[in-house]
Each structure stands twice: as structure tokens, then as C-alpha cells.
C-alpha positions as MATLAB code, in Angstrom:
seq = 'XXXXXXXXXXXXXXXXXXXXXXXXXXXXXXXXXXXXXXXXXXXXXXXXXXXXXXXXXXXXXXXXXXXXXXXXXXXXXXXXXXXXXXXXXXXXXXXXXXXXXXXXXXXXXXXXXXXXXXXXXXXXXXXXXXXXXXXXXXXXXXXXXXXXXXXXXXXXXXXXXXXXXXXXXXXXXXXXXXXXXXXXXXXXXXXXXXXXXXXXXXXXXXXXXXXXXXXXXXXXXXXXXXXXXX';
ca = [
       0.000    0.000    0.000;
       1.059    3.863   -0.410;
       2.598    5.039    2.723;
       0.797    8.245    4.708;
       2.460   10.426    6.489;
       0.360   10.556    9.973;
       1.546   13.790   12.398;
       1.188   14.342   15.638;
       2.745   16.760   18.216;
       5.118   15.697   21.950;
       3.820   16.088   24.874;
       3.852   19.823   26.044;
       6.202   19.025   28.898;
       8.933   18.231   26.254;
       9.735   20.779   22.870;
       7.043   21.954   21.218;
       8.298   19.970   18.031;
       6.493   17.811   15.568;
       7.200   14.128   14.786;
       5.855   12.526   11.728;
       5.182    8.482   11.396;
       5.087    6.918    7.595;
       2.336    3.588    8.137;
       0.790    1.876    5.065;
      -2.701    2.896    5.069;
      -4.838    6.691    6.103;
      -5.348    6.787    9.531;
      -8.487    7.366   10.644;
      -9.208    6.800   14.390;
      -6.840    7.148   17.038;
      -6.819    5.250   20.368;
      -4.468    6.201   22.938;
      -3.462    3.927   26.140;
      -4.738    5.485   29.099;
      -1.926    3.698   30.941;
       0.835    4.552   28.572;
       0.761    8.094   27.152;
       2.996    7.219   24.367;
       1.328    4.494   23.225;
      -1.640    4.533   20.566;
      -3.627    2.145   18.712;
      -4.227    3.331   14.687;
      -6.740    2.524   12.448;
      -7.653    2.652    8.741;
     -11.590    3.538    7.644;
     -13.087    0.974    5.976;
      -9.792   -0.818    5.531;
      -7.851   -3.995    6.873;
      -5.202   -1.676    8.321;
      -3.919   -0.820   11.938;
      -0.779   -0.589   14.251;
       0.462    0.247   17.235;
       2.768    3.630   17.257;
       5.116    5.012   19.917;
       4.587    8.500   19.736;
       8.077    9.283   21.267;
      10.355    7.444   19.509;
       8.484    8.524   17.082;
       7.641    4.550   15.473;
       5.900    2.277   14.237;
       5.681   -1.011   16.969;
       3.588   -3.493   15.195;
       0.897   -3.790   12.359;
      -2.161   -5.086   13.441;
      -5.059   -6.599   10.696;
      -9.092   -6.776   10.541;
     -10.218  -10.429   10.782;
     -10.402  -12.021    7.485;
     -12.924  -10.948    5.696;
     -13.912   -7.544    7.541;
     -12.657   -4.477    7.828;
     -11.838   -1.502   10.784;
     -14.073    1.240   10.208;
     -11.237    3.634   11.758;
     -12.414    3.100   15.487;
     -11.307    1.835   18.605;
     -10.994    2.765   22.205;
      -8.935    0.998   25.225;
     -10.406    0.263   28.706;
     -10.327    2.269   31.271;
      -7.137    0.162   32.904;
      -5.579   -0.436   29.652;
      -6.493   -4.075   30.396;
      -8.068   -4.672   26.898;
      -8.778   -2.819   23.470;
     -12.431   -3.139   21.493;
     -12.300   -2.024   17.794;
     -15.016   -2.453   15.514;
     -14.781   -4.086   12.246;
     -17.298   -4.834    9.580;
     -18.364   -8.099    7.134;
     -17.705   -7.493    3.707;
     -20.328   -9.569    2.955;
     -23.451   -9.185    5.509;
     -22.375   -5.643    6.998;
     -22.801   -7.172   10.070;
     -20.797   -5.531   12.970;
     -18.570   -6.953   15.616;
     -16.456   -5.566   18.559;
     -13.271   -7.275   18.103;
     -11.490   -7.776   21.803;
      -7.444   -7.538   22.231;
      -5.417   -8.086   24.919;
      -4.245   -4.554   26.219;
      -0.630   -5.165   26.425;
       0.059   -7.764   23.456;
      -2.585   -6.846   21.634;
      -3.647  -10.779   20.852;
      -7.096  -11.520   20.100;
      -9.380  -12.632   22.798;
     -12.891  -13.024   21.695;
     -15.857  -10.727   20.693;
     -19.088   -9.659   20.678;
     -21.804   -7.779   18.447;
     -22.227   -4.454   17.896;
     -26.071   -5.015   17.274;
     -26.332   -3.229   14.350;
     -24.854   -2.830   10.432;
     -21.382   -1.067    9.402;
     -20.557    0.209   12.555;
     -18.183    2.924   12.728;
     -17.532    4.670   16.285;
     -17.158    3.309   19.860;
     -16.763    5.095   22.806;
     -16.177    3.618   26.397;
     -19.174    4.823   29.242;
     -19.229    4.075   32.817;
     -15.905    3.882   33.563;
     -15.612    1.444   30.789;
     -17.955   -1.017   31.483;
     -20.157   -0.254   28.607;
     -19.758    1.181   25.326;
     -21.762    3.437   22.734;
     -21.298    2.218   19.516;
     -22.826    3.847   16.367;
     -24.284    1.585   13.781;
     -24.072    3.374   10.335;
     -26.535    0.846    8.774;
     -27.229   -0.098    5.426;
     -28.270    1.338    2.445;
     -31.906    3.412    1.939;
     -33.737    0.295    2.025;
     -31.460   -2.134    3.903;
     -30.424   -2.268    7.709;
     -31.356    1.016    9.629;
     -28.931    3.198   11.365;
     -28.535    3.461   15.131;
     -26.615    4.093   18.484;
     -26.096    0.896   20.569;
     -24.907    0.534   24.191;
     -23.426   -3.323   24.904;
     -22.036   -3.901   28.223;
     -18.463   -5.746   28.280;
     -18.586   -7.752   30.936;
     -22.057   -9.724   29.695;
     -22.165   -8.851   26.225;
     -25.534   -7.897   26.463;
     -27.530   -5.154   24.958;
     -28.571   -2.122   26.958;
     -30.262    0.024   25.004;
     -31.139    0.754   21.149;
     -31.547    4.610   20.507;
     -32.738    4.841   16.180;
     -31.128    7.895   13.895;
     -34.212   10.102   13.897;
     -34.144   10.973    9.997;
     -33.630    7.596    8.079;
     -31.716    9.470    5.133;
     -28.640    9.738    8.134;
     -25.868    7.551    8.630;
     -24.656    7.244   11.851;
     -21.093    8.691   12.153;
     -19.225   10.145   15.203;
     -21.192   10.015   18.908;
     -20.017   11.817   22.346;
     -21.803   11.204   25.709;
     -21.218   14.044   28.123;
     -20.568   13.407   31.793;
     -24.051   14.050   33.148;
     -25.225   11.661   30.082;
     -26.341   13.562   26.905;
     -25.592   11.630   23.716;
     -24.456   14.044   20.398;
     -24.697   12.227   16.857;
     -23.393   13.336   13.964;
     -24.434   12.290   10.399;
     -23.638   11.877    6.623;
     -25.729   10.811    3.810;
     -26.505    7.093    3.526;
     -25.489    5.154    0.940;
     -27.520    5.789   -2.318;
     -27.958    9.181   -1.162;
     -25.869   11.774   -3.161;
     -22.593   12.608   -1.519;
     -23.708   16.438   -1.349;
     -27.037   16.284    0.443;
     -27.999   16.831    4.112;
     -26.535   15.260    7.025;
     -27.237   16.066   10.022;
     -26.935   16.156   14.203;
     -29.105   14.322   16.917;
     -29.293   14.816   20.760;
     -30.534   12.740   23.294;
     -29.838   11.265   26.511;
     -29.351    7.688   28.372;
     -32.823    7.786   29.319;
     -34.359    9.389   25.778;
     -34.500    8.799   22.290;
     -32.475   10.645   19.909;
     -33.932   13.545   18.397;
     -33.059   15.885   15.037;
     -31.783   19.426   15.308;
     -33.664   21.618   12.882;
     -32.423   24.936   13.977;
     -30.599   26.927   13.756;
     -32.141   26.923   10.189;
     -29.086   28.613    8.372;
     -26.558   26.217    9.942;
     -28.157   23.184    9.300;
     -28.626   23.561    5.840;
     -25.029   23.802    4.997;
     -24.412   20.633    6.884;
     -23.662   18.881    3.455;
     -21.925   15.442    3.012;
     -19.750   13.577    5.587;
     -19.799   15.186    9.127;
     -16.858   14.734   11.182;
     -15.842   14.495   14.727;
     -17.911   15.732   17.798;
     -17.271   16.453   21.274;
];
């Protein structure tokens, strides 16, 4: 594969200098060790790409790879001890999604469990890490619809099933504030043209999601793929 040239920035305790890494695929997602701060977790959207990087050396530690026949969709997120690492991947075939589990340290594979949903594409850890929120991007118009999924670790179980509001929407990036409001951010689906609406929903734990129609002359220009939200 073409190299790309990922950067990233040291620690503000040392120079304020940048390092550059060269991996094989475009990173996407970005996972950092809460246990190590120089150690990350990398991932390529919609590809069979990962690795591990050490952000001070600056290098590349290992590769990692998508089970056969899926792919990351750029997302993954450690545990809260840095006991374990969950990364979605996809089916090629089915869209079907799974949370892929990996030993924190070695980063061996140690089982999984389902995302409950179709081409799922973020996860964030909740409750200290003992859940997480995973956003299902779904299928085309008239396939698998999109939603937000919370699976606890421990059981495997799901907790709760909140639906995109406006079944045009993918579901893309999610944040969950401390006090529990959930933020979703949207592109088109696929079979939708690349420049219509996408949009943002709100909600909370205890709530569906809901659309935001206003401001009027903000949403309107929310065209194509929406990005990251906090």
C-alpha cells in the first residue's frame, strides 16, 4: 500500500516539536493507552489496516489486521485500565458488525461480541468502561437502519437501542457528556448523493435521539460527511 504520512505533536512538557510516522494505510481513528501516554492504537476507515505507534520514539511497533474478511471502520478505544482494546470491524459480505477484543498489552485476540447493528463505525467507552456506545451506520436506503447501541463488556448484552431520527442519516461520530447527553453526527446514507444533508441528533441515556432543525441557516449547509464531535 502507499505510505501516509500521519503527524502528531510531543507532549507539552517536552519541545514543542512535531514528529511525523510513515504507516501503510490513512489513519483514521486514534486510540491512545490510558496507561501509557505514548502508546496509541491506529486505524484505517473501511480498511484492513492498523498498528500500534510510539509516539516518542516517534515509530511504528507493530501492524495489526481486521479479521479475514472484515474491515476496521477507523475506530477503537482501550479500557479504562488499559487491560483490553475493542475495535469495531465490519463483514464485507453481511455488513454485520462486531467488537473485536485484544489483549491490552500484546494486543492478541481474545474473543468478541456484536455491535447489534450494520457497518458500525464509532465506539466510545461509558461508565468507567464497562459499557460502550457504539454507532451503527446501517445499510443502504432500504437495507439495515442506522442506530446508536450501548453493549455492556462484561455480559455482552444489549442495553439500550436509541434509532437515527431521519432515516436518510448515517450514523457517524457520537459523544456522551458526563451528566449523560448523547451528540450524533451524520452523513448521507449510501444511495444518497454525496452532497445532500446530514445532520446532528441529541438525546440522553434515558431518551430517544432527536433531530436538530435549527438553527435553520446552519443546518442547511451541513452537506456530506460530518466529522468528529465532542
Amino acid at each position: 500500500a502507499t505510505a501516509r504520512r500521519w503527524r502528531g505533536a510531543r507532549p507539552r512538557s517536552a519541545r514543542a516539536t512535531r514528529v511525523e510516522l510513515d504507516v501503510a494505510f490513512t489513519v483514521h481513528g486514534f486510540a491512545p493507552d490510558p496507561t501509557r501516554a505514548r502508546r496509541a492504537v491506529c486505524f484505517e476507515k473501511q480498511g484492513p489496516g492498523a498498528c500500534e505507534v510510539d509516539l516518542l520514539a516517534p515509530r511504528v511497533v507493530r501492524p495489526l489486521a481486521a479479521t479475514a474478511g472484515r474491515a476496521f471502520y477507523g475506530h477503537g478505544v482501550f479500557g479504562r485500565d488499559g487491560a483490553a482494546l475493542y475495535a469495531v470491524e465490519t463483514d464485507l459480505r453481511t455488513g454485520v458488525g462486531a467488537v473485536v477484543v485484544r489483549d491490552g498489552a500484546s494486543l492478541a485476540v481474545l474473543g468478541e461480541f456484536p455491535t447489534y447493528g450494520h457497518n458500525p463505525h464509532d465506539c466510545v467507552a461509558i461508565d468507567g468502561g464497562a459499557a460502550l456506545l457504539i454507532t451503527n451506520g446501517g445499510g443502504a436506503l432500504d437495507g439495515p437502519a442506522p442506530c446508536v447501541t450501548t453493549v455492556d463488556v462484561a455480559s455482552q448484552r444489549l442495553l439500550d437501542t436509541k434509532p437515527i431520527p431521519d432515516l436518510r442519516w448515517n450514523a457517524g461520530h457520537v459523544a456522551m457528556s458526563a451528566d449523560g447527553a448523547v451528540v450524533v453526527v451524520s452523513a448521507p446514507r449510501d444511495g444518497r448523493p454525496r452532497g445532500d444533508l446530514g445532520g446532528v441528533s441529541i438525546g440522553t441515556r434515558a431518551t430517544p435521539l432527536l433531530l436538530v432543525p435549527d438553527p435553520v441557516d446552519v443546518v442547511r449547509r451541513l452537506t456530506g460527511e460530518s466529522l468528529s464531535v465532542a
